[in-house]
C-alpha positions as CSV (number, residue, x, y, z in Angstrom):
1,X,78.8,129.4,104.8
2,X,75.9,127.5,106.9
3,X,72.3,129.7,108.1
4,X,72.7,130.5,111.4
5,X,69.4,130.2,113.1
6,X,68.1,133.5,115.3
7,X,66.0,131.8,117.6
8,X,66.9,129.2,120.1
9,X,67.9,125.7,118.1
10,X,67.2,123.7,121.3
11,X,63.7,125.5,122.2
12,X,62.5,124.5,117.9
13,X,63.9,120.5,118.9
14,X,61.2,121.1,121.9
15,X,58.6,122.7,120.5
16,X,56.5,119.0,120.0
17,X,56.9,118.3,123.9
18,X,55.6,122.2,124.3
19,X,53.0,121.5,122.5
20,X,50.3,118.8,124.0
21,X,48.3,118.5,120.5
22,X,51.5,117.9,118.7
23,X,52.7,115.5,121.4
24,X,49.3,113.4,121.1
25,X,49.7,113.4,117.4
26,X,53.4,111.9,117.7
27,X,52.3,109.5,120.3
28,X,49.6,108.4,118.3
29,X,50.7,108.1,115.5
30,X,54.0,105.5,117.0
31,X,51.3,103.5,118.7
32,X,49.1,102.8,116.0
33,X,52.6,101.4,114.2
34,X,52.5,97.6,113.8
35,X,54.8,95.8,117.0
36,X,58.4,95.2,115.4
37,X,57.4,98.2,113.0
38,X,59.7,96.4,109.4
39,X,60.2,100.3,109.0
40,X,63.2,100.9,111.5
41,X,63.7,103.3,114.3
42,X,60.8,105.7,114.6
43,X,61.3,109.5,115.9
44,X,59.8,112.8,116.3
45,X,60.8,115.2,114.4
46,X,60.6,118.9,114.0
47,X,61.3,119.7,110.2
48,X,60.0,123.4,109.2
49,X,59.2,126.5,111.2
50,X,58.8,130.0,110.8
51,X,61.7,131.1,112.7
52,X,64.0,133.6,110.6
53,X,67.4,133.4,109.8
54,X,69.7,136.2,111.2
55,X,69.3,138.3,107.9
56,X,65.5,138.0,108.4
57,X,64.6,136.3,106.5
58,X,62.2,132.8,107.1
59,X,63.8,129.7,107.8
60,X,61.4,127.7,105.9
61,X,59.1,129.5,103.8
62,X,55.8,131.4,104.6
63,X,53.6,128.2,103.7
64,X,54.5,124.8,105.2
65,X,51.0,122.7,103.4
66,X,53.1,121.8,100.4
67,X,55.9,120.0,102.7
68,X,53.0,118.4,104.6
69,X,51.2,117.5,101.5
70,X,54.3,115.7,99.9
71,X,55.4,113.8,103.2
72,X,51.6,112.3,103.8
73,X,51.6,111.5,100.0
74,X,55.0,109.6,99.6
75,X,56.9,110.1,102.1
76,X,60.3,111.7,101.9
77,X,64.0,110.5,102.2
78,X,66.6,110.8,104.5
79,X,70.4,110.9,103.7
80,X,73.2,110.8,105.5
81,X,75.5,113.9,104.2
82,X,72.9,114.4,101.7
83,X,74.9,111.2,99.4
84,X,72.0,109.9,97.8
85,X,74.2,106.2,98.2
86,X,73.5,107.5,101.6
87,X,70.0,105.8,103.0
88,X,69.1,106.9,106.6
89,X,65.1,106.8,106.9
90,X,62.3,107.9,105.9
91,X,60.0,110.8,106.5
92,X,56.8,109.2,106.5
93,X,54.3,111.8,108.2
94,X,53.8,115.4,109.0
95,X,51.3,117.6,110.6
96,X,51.3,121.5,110.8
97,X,50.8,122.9,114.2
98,X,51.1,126.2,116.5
99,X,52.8,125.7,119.8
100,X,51.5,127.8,123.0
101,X,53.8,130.4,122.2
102,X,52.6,131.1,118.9
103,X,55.5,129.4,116.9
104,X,54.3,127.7,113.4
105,X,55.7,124.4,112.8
106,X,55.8,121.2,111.2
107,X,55.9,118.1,113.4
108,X,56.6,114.5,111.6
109,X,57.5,111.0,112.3
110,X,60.9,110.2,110.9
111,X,61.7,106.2,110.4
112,X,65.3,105.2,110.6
113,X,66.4,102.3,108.6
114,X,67.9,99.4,110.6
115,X,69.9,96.2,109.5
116,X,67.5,93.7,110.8
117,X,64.8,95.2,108.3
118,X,67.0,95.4,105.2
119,X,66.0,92.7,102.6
120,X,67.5,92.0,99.8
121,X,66.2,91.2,95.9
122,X,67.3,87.9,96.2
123,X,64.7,87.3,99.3
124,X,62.0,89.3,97.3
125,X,62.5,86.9,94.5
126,X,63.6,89.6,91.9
127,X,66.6,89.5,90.0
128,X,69.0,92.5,90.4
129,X,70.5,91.6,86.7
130,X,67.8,90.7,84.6
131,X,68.7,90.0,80.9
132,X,67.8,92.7,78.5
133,X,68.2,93.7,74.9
134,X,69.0,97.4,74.1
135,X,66.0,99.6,72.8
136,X,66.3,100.1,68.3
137,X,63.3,102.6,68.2
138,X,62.5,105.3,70.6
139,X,60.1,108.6,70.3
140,X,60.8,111.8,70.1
141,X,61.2,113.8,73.4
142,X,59.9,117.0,72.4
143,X,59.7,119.4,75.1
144,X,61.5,117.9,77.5
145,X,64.4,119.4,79.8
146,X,67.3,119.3,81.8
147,X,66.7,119.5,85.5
148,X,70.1,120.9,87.3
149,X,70.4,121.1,90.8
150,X,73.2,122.4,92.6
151,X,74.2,124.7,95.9
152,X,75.8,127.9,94.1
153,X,77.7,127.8,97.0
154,X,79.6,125.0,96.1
155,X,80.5,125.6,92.5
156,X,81.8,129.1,90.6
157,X,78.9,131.1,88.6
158,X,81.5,130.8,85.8
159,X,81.3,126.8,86.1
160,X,77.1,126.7,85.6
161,X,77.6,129.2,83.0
162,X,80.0,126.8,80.9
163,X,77.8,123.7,82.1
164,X,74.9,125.1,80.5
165,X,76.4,126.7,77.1
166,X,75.2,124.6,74.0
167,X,72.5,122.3,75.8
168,X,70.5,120.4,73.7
169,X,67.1,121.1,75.9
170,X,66.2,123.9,78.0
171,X,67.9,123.5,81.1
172,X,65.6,124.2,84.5
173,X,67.9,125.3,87.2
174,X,66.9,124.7,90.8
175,X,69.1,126.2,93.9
176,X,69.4,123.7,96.9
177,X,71.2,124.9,100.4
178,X,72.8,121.9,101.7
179,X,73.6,124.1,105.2
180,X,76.7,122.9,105.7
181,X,78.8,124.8,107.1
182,X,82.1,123.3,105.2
183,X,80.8,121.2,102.5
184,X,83.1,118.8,101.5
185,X,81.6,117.5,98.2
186,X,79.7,119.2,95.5
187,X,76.1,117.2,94.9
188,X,75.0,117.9,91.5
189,X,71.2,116.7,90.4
190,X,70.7,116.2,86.8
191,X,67.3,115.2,85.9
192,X,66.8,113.5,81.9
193,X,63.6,111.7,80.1
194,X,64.4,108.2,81.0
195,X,64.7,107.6,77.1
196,X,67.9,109.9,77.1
197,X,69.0,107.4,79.6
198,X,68.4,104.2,77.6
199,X,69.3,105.6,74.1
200,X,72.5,104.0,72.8
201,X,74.2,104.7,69.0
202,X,72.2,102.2,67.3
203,X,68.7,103.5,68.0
204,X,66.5,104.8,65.1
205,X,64.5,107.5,66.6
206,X,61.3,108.3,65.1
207,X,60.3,111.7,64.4
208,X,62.8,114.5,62.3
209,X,66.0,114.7,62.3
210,X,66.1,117.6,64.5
211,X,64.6,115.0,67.0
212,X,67.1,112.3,66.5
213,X,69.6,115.1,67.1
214,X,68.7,115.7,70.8
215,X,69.2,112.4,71.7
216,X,73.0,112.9,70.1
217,X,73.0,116.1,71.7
218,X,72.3,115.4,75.6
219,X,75.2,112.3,74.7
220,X,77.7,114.9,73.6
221,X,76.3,117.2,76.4
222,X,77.0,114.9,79.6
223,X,80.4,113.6,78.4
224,X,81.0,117.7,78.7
225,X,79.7,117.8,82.5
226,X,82.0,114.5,82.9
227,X,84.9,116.8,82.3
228,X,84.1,119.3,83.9
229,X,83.6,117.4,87.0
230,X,87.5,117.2,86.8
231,X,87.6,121.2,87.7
232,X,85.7,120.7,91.0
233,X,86.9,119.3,94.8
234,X,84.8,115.9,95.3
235,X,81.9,115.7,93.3
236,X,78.7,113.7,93.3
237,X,76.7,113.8,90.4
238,X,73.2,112.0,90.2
239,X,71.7,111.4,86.9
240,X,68.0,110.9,87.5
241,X,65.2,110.1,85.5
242,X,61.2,108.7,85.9
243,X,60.2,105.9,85.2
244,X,56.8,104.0,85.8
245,X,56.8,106.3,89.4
246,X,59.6,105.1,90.4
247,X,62.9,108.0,90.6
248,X,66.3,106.0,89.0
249,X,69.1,107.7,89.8
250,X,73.1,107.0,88.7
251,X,75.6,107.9,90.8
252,X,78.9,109.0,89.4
253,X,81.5,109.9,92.0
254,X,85.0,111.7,91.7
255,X,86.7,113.4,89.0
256,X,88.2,110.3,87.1
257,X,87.2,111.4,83.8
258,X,88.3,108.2,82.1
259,X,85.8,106.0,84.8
260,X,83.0,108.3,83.8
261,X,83.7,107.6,80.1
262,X,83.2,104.2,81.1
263,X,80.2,104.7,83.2
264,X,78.4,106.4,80.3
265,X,79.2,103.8,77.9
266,X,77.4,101.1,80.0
267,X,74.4,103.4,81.2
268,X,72.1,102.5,78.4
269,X,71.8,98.7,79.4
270,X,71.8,99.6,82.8
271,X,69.0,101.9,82.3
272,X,67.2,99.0,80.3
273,X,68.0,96.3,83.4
274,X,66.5,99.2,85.7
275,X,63.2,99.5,83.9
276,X,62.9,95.2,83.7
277,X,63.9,95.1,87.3
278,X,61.1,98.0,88.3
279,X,58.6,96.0,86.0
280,X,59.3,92.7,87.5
281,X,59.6,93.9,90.8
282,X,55.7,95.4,90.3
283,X,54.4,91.9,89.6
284,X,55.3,90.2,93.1
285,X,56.1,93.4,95.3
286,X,55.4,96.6,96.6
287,X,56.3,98.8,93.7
288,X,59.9,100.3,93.8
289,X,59.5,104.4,94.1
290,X,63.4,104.5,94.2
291,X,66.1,102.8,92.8
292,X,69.7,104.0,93.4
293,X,72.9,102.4,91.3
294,X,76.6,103.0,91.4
295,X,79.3,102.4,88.9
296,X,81.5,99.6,91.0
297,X,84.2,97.1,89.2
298,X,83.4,98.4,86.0
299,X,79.6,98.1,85.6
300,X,76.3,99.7,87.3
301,X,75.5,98.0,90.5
302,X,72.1,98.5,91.9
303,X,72.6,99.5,95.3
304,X,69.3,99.8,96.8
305,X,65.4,100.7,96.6
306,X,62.9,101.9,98.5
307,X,59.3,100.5,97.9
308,X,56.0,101.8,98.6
309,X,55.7,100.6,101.8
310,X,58.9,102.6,103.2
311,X,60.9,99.2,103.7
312,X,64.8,99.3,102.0
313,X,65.7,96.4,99.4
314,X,69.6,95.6,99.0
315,X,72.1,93.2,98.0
316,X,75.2,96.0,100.0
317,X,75.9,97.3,102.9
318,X,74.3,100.5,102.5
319,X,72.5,100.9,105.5
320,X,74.5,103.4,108.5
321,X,74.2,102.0,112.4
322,X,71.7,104.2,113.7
323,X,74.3,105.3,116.3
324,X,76.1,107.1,114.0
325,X,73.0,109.3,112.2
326,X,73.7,112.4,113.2
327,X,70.4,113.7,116.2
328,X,70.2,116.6,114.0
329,X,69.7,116.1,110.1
330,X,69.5,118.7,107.5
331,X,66.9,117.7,104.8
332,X,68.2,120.6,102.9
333,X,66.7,123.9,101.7
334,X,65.6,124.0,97.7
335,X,64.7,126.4,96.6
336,X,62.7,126.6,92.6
337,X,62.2,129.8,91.6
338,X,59.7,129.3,88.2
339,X,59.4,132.4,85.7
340,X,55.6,132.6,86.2
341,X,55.1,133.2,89.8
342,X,58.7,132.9,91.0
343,X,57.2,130.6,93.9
344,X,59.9,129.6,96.7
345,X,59.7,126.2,98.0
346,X,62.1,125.5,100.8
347,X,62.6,123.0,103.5
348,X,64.5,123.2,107.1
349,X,66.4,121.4,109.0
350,X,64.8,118.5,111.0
351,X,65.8,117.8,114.6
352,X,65.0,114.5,116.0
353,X,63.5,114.4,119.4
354,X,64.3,111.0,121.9
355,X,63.5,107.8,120.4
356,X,59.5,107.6,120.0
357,X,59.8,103.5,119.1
358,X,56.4,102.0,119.7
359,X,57.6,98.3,121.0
């Protein structure tokens, strides 16, 4: 079931042109945008306000400074259908205001990705494929944790429950709303220590055995979320890990168990080829702050990155005619709940305004 807003969708998508200091900002902003902007398509945007849902309760939170904060920072992604082998944009700045009518809100400047600005490694002179050799010694990852991110609403109470049983590490569970009204995959987050990633059988860990044993553990642990993947509709599961800044993520699709079998047994080297290609890619480039693969003809393909600079690096088609990017995106609503001070951080939809291009 989707939120269903109370107040007026159409009169939020206005409120920037109701507001003349939010307008300015926008304008601004656009205009101060390099001529043939290498970032894509720019828009205004309206992505948080403190309009309630019809149960009352806020759409977006009571405090929109952490939203801001993070945009100004590093930006945030946008995805078509929320597939992160999705790309649409960027959200690359954001600025609270009040509109004359006393609504809260938080305008930004959303930039679309377009063909004519896609690069690929080859023209940034980095190899997508580098050689490597698997790791023989890694640390002990004491302390870490399993990140899992999921809308309840698309899988059973009963499913997380058996998920979860027998972990190896803690496991951090953080509620997204996707607000879709049928959703017709099930996105699943999984965030590991990057070493989980690169680990492989004939690794000596150092530290105790009770150390070498997680490493086993979150091995045995995923193969179990690769079968039960076979229980759900569609799903989309993205294996995610840091490393050097930069968010690596692994996208297994569907609910062929046997292809994720496969998958797994190659995601060591390809989580070794990632970390060459981020460190190679540091010493001629922007640095890479994202870097998606997925599993294709029997190995890990990196499909694309985003560097610092907001521009898209890719050797597919991964890029979606702005045309067909739906006026209103949802950005999704998470929601992380932690034990000390059970803060809520959530984010609303966005609704893109006419096209703000500065030319």
């Amino acid at each position: 079931m989707d939120n269903k807003v109370g107040k007026n969708e159409e009169s939020m998508a206005f409120l920037i042109d109701e507001t003349p200091e939010a307008k300015t900002w926008a304008e601004q902003y656009v205009a101060a945008q390099p001529s043939g902007d290498r970032l894509g398509r720019l828009v205004s945007a309206v992505i948080w306000t403190d309009g309630y849902l019809e149960d009352g309760k806020p759409i977006g939170g009571s405090d929109p400074s952490v939203i801001v904060n993070e945009i100004n920072e590093q930006g945030w992604p946008l995805l078509h259908g929320h597939d992160p082998g999705l790309p649409a944009g960027r959200v690359i700045a954001a600025r609270a205001f009040t509109s004359p009518s006393g609504d809260r809100f938080v305008a930004a400047i959303l930039a679309y990705y377009e063909s004519e600005h896609l690069l690929t490694f080859a023209a940034l002179g980095a190899d997508p494929f580098p050689a490597v050799a698997l790791p023989t010694t890694l640390t002990t990852i004491d302390g870490a944790r399993i990140q899992f991110v999921v809308d309840r609403r698309d899988v059973a109470e009963s499913w997380l429950d058996a998920v979860f049983k027998e972990a190896p590490l803690s496991v951090e569970r953080v509620d997204a709303s996707y607000n879709a009204a049928d959703s017709l995959k099930e996105l699943i987050r999984v965030g590991l220590p990057y070493a989980a990633l690169v680990w492989n059988p004939l690794v000596k860990t150092i530290g105790e055995q009770a150390g070498k044993d997680i490493y086993a553990g979150i091995q045995r642990w995923l193969q179990k979320l690769w079968m039960k993947m076979e229980e759900l509709r569609d799903p989309v599961v993205d294996i995610q890990a840091q490393y050097h800044g930069c968010a690596v993520s692994f996208l297994l699709r569907g609910r062929d168990v046997e292809q994720h079998y496969a998958a797994h047994a190659a995601l060591s080297a390809a989580a070794v080829q990632a970390a060459k290609l981020i460190d190679r890619f540091e010493e001629h480039n922007p640095r890479l702050i994202t870097l998606v693969y997925e599993f294709e003809q029997s190995r890990w393909i990196p499909s694309y990155g985003v560097m610092t600079d907001g521009r898209i690096v890719s050797d597919r088609g991964v890029l979606i005619a702005y045309e067909q990017v739906p006026k209103s995106l949802s950005m999704g609503l998470l929601r992380q709940e932690k034990e000390e001070n059970k803060r809520q951080r959530q984010v609303f939809l966005s609704y893109a305004e006419e096209d703000t291009r500065h030319d």
